[in-house]
C-alpha positions in Angstrom: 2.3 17.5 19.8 4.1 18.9 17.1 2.6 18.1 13.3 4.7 16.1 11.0 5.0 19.4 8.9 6.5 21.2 11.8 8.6 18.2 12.8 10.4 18.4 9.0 10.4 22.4 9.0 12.1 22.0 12.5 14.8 19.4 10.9 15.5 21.9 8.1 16.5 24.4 10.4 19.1 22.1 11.8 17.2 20.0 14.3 17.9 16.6 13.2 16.2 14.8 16.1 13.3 16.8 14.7 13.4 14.2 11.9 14.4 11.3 13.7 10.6 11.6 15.5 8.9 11.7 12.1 11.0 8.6 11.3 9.3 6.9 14.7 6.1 7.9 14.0 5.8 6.1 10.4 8.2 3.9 10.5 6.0 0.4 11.6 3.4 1.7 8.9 6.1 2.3 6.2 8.2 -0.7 7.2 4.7 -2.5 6.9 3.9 -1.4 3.6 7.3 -2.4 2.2 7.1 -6.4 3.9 3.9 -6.3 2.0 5.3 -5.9 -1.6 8.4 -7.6 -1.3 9.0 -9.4 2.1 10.1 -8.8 5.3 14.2 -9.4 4.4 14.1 -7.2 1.3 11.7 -4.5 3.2 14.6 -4.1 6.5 16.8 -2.7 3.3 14.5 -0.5 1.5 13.1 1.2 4.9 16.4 2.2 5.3 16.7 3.7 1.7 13.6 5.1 2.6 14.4 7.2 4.9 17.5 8.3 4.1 15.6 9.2 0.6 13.0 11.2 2.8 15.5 12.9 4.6 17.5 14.3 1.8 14.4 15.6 -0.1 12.5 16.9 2.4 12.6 20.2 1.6 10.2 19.6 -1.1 7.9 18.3 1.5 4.7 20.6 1.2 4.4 21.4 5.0 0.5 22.8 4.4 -0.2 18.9 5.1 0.3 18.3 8.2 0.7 14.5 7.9 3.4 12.9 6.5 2.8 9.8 5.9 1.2 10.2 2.2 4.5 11.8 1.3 6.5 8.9 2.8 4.8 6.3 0.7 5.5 7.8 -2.1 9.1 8.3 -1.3 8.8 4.5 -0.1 7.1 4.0 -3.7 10.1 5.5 -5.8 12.6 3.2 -3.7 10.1 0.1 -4.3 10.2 1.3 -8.4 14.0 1.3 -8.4 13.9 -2.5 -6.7 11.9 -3.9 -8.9 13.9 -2.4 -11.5 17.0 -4.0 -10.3 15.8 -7.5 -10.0 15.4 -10.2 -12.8 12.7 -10.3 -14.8 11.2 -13.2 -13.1 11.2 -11.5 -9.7 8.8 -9.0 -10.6 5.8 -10.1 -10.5 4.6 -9.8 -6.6 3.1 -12.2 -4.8 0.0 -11.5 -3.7 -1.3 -14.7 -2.8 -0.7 -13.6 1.5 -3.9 -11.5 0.9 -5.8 -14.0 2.2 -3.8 -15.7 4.7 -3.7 -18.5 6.7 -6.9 -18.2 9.1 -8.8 -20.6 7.8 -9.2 -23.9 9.6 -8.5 -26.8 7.6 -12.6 -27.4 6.4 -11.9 -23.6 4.5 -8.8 -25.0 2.9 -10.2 -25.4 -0.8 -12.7 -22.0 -0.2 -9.6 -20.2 1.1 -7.3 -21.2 -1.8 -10.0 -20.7 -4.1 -10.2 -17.2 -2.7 -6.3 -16.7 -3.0 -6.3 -17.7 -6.8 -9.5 -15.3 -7.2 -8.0 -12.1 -5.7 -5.1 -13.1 -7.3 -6.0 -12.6 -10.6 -8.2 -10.4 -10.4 -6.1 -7.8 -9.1 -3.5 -8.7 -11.5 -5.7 -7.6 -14.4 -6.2 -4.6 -12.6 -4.2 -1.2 -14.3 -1.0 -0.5 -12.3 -2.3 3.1 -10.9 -5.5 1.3 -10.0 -4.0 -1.2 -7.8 -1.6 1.1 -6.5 -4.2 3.2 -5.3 -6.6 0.4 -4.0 -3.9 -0.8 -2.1 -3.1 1.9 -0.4 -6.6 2.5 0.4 -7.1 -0.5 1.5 -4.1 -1.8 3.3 -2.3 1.3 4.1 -5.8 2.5 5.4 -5.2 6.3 3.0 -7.8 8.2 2.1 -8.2 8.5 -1.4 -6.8 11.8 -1.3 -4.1 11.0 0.8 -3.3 7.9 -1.8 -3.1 10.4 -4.4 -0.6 12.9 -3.0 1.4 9.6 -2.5 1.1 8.7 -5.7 1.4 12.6 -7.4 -1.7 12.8 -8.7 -4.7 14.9 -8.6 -7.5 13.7 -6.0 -10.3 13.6 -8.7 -7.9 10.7 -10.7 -7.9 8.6 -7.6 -10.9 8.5 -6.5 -12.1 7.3 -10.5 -9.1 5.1 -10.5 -10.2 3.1 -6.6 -13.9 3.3 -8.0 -12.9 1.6 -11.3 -10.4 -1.0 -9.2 -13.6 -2.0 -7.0 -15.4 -2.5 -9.6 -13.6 -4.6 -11.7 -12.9 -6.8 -8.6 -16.3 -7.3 -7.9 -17.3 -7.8 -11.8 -14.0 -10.8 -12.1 -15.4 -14.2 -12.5 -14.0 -15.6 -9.9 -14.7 -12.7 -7.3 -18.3 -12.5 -8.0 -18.6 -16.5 -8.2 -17.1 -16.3 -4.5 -19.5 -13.1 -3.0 -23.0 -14.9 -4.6 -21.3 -18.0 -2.6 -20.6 -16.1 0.8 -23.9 -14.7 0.2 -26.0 -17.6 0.0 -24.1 -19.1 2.6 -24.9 -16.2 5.0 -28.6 -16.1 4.1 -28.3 -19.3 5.3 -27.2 -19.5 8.7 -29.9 -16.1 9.1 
């Protein structure tokens, strides 16, 4: 199986199906990450962008990384930048409320909105370059590493900037308030 870096070197020399595989390999995870920061409707747009975005600039791709994928969030990234950009002021703040969905039962209603509202602001007093790295980290499952060649930066910065991000979530007031409750309530049930 041919590495992502071979697969774009391959499309520069002509072989354009060489890039349409690329495309198939990342595009749930790409389309995925996009749904996540704006929606489903406004993500089936921006994939597209995406790609064609990835396609044109790929020969800055830096093939001595085999995995593309890093490099395609950031393109994705750029596109998601220019959006928000282009949208009114009151659509750009996110909603980030869907990162803790709908599984509760109805007797985890109040704990799950309390949850919601927590991570909610918590996140959102978070620096933009920490939370862009937490979340892909932690949704986009990156390695730090990987989240900073995304995001252009060294490795070192990353890792400092995902270690102050968890850290500030776990010292909100709310967040901690909820983990001492969870905690209790597990010692609990032990």
């Amino acid at each position: 199986m041919a590495s992502d870096a071979d697969l774009i070197g391959r499309s520069l020399n002509g072989d354009v199906d060489a890039f349409v595989e690329v495309v198939d390999r990342h595009e749930a995870a790409v389309g995925s990450y996009l749904a996540r920061r704006v929606g489903r409707d406004a993500a089936e747009d921006l994939l597209g962008e995406v790609w064609v975005a990835a396609f044109e600039s790929r020969s800055s791709y830096d093939r001595s990384y085999d995995d593309a994928r890093p490099w395609l969030y950031g393109v994705a990234l750029n596109r998601l930048r220019r959006f928000w950009r282009s949208r009114p002021p009151e659509d750009l703040v996110e909603d980030v409320t869907e990162l803790a969905t709908g599984w509760d039962p109805w007797s985890a209603v109040d704990l799950g909105m309390d949850t919601r509202a927590a991570l909610q602001s918590a996140l959102m007093r978070l620096k933009p370059e920490e939370r862009e790295v937490l979340r892909l980290v932690a949704w986009e499952d990156l390695t730090a590493a990987d989240a900073a060649r995304a995001l252009g930066m060294p490795a070192g910065t990353a890792r400092r900037l995902l270690s102050q991000a968890r850290t500030a979530l776990r010292e909100a007031p709310g967040v901690s308030a909820l983990l001492k409750e969870r905690n209790s309530a597990k010692e609990k049930h032990r």
